[in-house]
C-alpha positions, 0 to 999 in steps of 0.5 A: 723438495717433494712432499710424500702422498669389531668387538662388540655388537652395536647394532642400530635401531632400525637402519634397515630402510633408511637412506644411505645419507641419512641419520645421526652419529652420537655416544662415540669414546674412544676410552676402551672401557666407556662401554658400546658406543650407541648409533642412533638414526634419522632422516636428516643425513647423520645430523649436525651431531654426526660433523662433530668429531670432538670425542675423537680429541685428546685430553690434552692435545699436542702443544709445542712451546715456543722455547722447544722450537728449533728454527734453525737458520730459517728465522735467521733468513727470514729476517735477513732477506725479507726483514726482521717482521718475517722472523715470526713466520717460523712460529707461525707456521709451527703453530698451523702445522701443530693444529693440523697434526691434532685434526690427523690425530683425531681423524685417524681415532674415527677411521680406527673406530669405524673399521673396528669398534661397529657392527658390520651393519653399522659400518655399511652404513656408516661409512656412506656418511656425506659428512665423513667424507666431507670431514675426509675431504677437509683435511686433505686441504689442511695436508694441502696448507702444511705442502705449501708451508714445506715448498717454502721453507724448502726454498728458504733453507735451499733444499734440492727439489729432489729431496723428499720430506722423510725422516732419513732425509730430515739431517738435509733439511737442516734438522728443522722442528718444523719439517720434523712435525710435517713428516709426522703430517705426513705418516698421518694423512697417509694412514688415514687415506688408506683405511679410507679407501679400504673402507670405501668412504673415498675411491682414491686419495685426494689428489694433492700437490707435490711440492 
């Protein structure tokens, strides 16, 4: 089975001569009506302040109990086939496929932030940050473990390879909850990777598995 691939001014101080690798991102809220956000540069590559996203975060972050998880018959093959140890697999794959779903969250919060809430100038210069593109190149690895999970629920519920990971095709992946929430994965990774590349923080997406 395939899985598919500004109001306000905020001007910084004294960005002019400073590197393109250079400086700190601090003071971000996505909150409407927490006022501008305040850039502030250095010469240490955005700082350890900048690789921490944790303002982009929910309050209160996607959570998918135990009792609202539809396993389908996967569980059941799992501990029929390989014993009955395996038959946690399905909540286990849940759970690292949520995570990833709340770092896509915040991670489309950021693109959205720096495409309409800076100043061009700070933009510019935002946007040649090492670390978002590191923070990009990241989660394009956590995209990489939720196709791995899918290859292999797919080959567990016997889906033809043919069959895309979509929402029209999701009655032939057994109605599975997980495949569900791979398919908002999906829609996420993809929105990010193409504000990413209009901003030009990446060239291309990530070449990732099809799988």
């Amino acid at each position: 089975a395939h899985a598919n691939e500004v109001p306000g001014d905020n001007v910084s101080p004294s960005v002019d001569n400073i590197d393109d690798d250079s400086g700190t991102f601090q003071g971000v809220n996505t909150d409407d009506t927490a006022g501008d956000a305040v850039l502030e540069s250095n010469n240490d590559d955005f700082g350890d302040g900048f690789g921490d996203f944790s303002s982009f975060d929910d309050a209160t972050t996607s959570q998918q109990p135990e009792s609202d998880t539809k396993k389908g018959d996967l569980e059941e093959i799992l501990r029929s086939n390989l014993g009955d140890e395996y038959g946690k697999l399905p909540g286990m794959y849940s759970s690292i496929i949520t995570a990833v779903e709340n770092d896509l969250q915040r991670g489309n919060k950021i693109m959205d932030y720096v495409s309409n809430t800076l100043s061009s100038k700070d933009k510019a210069f935002i946007i040649k940050s090492r670390k978002l593109r590191d923070h990009i190149s990241g989660l394009a690895e956590f995209v990489r473990i939720v196709r791995s999970i899918t290859a292999t629920i797919g080959e567990l519920l016997g889906v033809n390879k043919n069959i895309d990971v979509q929402e029209s095709t999701l009655t032939q992946w057994n109605d599975n909850a997980i495949i569900a929430d791979v398919i908002v994965v999906e829609y996420l990774w993809s929105e990010i990777i193409s504000k990413a590349v209009v901003l030009g923080i990446v060239s291309q997406a990530p070449q990732l598995e099809r799988v």
